[in-house]
TIDODO-29524 format. One line per 10 residues: for each residue x, y, z of C-alpha. Coordinates in steps of 0.02 Angstrom, whole numbers, plus 32768, in hexadecimal, padded with zeros to 4 digits. Layout:
X:Y:Z | ... .
This chain:
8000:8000:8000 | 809C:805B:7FEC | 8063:80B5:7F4C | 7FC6:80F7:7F8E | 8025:8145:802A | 8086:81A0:7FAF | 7FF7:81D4:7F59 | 7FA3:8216:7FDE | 8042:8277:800B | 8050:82B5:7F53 .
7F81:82FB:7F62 | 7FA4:8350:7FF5 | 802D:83D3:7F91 | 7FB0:83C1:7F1E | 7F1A:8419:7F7B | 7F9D:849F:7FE4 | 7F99:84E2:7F22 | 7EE2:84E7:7F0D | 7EDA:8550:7F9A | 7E6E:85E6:7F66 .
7E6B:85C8:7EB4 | 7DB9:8569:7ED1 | 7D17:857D:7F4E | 7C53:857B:7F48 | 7C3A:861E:7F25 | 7C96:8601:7E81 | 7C65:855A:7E55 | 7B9E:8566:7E82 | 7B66:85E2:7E14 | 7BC7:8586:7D5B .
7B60:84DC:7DA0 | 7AA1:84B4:7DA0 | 7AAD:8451:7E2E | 79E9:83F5:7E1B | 79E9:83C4:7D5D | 7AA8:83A1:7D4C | 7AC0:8316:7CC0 | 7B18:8290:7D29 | 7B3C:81DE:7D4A | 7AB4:81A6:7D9D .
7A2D:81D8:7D22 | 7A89:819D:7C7C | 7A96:80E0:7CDE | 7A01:807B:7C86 | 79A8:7FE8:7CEE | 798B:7F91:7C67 | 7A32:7F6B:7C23 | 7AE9:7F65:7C30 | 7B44:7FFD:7C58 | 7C04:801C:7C3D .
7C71:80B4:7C8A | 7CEF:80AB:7C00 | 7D93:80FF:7C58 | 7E2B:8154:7C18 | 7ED1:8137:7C62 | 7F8E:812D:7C3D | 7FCF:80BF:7CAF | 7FA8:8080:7D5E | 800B:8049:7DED | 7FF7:7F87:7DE6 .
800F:7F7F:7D16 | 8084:8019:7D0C | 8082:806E:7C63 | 7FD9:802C:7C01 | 7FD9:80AC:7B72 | 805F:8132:7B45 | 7FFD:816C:7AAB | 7F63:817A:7AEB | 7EFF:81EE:7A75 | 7E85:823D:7B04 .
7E10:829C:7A6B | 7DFF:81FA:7A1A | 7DDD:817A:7A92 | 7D55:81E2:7ADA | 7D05:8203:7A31 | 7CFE:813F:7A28 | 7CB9:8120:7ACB | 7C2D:8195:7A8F | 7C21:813C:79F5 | 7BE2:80A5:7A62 .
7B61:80F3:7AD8 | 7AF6:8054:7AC2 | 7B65:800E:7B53 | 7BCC:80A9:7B7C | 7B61:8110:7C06 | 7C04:816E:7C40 | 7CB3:81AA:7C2C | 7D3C:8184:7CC4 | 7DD7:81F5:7CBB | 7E5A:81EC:7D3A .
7EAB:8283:7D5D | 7F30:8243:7DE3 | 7FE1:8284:7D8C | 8060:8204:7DD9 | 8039:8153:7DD1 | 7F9F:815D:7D63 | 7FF6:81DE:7CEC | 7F4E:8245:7CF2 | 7F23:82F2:7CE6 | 7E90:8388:7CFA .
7EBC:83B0:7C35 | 7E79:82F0:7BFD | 7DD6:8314:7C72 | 7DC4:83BD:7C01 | 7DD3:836D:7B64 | 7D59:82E8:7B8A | 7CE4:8365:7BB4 | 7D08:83D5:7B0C | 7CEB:832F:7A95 | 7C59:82C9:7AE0 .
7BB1:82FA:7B3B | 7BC0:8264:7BB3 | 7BCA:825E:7C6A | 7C81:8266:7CA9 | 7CC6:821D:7D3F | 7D63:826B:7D93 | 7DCD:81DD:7DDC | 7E37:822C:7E59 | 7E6A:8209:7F09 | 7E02:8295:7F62 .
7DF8:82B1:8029 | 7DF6:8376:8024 | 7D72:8400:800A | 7DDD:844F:7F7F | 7DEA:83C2:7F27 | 7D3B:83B2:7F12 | 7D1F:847F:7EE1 | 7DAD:843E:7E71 | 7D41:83C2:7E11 | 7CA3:841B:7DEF .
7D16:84AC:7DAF | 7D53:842C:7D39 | 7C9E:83FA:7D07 | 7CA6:834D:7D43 | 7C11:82F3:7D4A | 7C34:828A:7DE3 | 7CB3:826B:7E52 | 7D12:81CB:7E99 | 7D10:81CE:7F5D | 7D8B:8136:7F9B .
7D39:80ED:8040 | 7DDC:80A5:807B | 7E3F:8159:807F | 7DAC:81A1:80CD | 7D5E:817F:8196 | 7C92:8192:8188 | 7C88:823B:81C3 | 7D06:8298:8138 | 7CAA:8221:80B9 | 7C0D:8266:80E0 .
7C4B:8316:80DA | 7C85:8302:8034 | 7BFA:82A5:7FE3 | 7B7A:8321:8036 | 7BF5:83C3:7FEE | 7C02:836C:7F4A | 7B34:834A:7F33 | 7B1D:83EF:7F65 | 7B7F:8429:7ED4 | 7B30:83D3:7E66 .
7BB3:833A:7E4D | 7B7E:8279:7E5A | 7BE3:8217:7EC6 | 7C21:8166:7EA0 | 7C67:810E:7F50 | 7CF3:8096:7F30 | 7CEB:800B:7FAF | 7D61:7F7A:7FC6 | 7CFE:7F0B:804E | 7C65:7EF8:80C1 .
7CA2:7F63:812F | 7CBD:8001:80B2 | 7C23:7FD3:806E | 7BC3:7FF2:80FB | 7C10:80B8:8104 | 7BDD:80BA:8063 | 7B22:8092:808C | 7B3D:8113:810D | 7B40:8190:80BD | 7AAC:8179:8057 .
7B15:816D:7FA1 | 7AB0:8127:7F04 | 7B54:80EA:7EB9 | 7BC9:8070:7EF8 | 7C5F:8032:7E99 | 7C9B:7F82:7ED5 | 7D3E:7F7F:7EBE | 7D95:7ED0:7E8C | 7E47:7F0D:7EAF | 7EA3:7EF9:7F5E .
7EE1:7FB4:7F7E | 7F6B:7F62:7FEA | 7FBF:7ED0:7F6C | 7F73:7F16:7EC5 | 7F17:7E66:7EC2 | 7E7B:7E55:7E5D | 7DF1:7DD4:7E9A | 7D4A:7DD9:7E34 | 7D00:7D76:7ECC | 7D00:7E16:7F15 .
7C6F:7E66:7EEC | 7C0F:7DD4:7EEA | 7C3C:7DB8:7F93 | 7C0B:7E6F:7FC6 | 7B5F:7E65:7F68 | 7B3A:7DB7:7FC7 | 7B58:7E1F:8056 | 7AEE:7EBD:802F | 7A4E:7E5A:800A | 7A0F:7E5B:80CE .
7A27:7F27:80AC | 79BD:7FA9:8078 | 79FB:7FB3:7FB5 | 7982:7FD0:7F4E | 799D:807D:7F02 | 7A5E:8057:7F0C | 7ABD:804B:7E56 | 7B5B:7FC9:7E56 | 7BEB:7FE3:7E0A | 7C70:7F6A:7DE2 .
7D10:7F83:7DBD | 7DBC:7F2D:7D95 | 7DDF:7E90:7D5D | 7D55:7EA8:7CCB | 7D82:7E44:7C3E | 7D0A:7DCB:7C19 | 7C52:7DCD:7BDE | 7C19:7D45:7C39 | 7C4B:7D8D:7CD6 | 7BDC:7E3B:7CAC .
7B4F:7DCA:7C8D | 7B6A:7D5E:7D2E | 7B82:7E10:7D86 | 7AF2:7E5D:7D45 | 7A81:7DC9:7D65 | 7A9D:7E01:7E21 | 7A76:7E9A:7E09 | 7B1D:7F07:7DDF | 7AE0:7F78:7D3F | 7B82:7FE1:7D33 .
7C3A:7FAC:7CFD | 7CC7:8015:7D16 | 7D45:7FD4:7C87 | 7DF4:801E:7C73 | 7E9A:7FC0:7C60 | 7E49:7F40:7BDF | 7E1E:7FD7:7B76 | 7EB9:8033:7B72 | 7F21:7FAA:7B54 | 7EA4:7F6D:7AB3 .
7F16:7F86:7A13 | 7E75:7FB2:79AF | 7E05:8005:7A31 | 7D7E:8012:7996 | 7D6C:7F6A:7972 | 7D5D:7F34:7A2A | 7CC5:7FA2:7A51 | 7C75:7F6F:79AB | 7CA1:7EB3:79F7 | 7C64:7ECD:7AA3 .
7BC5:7F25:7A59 | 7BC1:7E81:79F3 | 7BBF:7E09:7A7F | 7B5C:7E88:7AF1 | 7AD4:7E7E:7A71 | 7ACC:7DB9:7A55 | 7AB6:7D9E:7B1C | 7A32:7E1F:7B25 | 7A85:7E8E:7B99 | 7A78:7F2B:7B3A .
C-alpha cells in the first residue's frame, strides 16, 4: 500500500495550491445544481451499462498506453452509447499519468456524463471538480473515516455533482450505505497487494441483500474482461461496469466496441 501512501502525500501539495483559486461562491452560480446531466440518470435499468475510462498507466500494470489519443478515444466511446452510459477520466498525474487537461477535452468532444477519478479527501478538491465540469466524482471509502465521507458527498450533491463510492469490503460498504449514496462501485482490486478477485463483488452483493438496496446502482469495476462474467453480474443485479485497462491496452479500440456491442447484443443485454 506503499503507492497509495505516496499518493496521498503527493494530493496533499496538490490541494496547498488550490488554495483560493476555487470556492462556492465561484463554482455555484456556472452549475444548475437540480437538472445537472449526470451519472445516475444516464444508467438504464433495463440494460447493460459501461463507464468506459481513460487512462495512461496505473500502478499495478505501469505504462498501459503512451499514445493515447484522448480526442479520439472519447469520440469512440460516444460512438457506442448503446452500452456506453459514461466517460471515466483519471486525473491523478503520477502513477496513473492523468491530468485536469484530458477531463477538459472529454468534456469539449462528447455530451456524455464524465466521471473524475481522483483520490479526493479535501473540500478544494471537490470546488476543484465542478470547476472542471465533471459530472461525478469518485469518493474512495478506504482513505476516508464516515464522518469526512459524508462531508464530502453532502458538499459535492449540493453542487450539483453525483457521487460514485468505491468500496473494497463489507465493512466500507456499510459507510457507503451510510451516507445515503445511489452509486456504489465494488471494487475487485486489493488496494494493499494490487490483487484482483472477481469474487469480490459477488461476495459483497451476497452480503448487501439483508440491506435496504433498492434505489442503490452497482458498479463494478476491475478485473472486467469477460462477457460472461457481465451477464453473471448483472443477473444479480449490478447494471453498471466500470472498464479501463482492457480498453486502453486494445490495439484496435474500434473494432473491440463494435465486438463487445456484438456479443452484448446476441445475449440480450443491451
Amino acid at each position: 500500500m506503499e503507492y497509495l501512501k505516496n499518493i496521498l502525500i503527493e494530493k496533499k501539495n496538490e490541494i496547498k495550491q488550490l488554495e483560493g483559486m476555487y470556492g462556492r461562491g465561484k463554482i455555484i452560480s456556472k452549475r444548475n445544481t437540480d437538472t445537472g446531466y449526470g451519472i445516475v440518470k444516464s444508467i438504464s435499468n433495463s440494460r447493460i451499462n459501461v463507464i468506459a475510462e481513460i487512462k495512461k498507466a496505473s500502478p499495478s500494470k505501469g505504462m498501459i498506453n503512451n499514445s493515447l489519443d484522448i480526442e479520439k478515444v472519447a469520440l469512440l466511446y460516444s460512438k457506442y452509447r448503446s452500452f456506453i452510459s459514461a466517460i471515466s477520466v483519471i486525473t491523478e498525474p503520477v502513477y496513473f499519468k492523468g491530468s485536469n487537461d484530458y477531463l477538459r477535452a472529454v468534456k469539449k468532444i462528447s455530451d456524455l456524463p464524465v466521471l473524475r477519478k481522483d483520490f479526493i479527501f479535501h473540500e478544494n478538491q471537490i470546488y476543484e471538480s465542478a470547476a472542471l465540469e465533471a459530472d461525478c466524482i469518485l469518493l474512495i471509502s478506504s482513505i476516508l473515516g464516515q464522518k469526512k465521507l459524508n462531508k464530502l458527498y453532502s458538499m459535492a450533491k449540493s453542487l450539483g455533482l453525483d457521487v460514485l463510492i468505491e468500496v473494497h469490503n463489507i465493512r466500507e460498504f456499510d459507510r457507503a450505505l451510510n451516507t445515503g449514496a445511489r452509486l456504489i462501485g465494488i471494487n475487485n482490486r486489493n488496494l494493499k497487494n494490487m490483487e484482483v478477485n472477481i469474487n469480490n463483488t459477488i461476495e459483497i452483493l451476497e452480503y448487501a441483500t439483508n440491506k435496504n438496496i433498492k434505489d442503490k446502482i452497482f458498479v463494478c469495476e476491475s478485473g472486467i474482461e469477460n462477457i460472461n462474467y457481465i451477464k453473471d453480474l448483472y443477473k444479480r443485479g449490478v447494471k453498471a461496469f466500470l472498464i479501463g485497462s482492457y480498453f486502453m491496452q486494445s490495439k484496435n479500440l474500434d473494432y473491440d466496441l463494435g465486438s463487445m456491442e456484438d456479443r452484448l447484443k446476441r445475449e440480450n443485454l443491451i
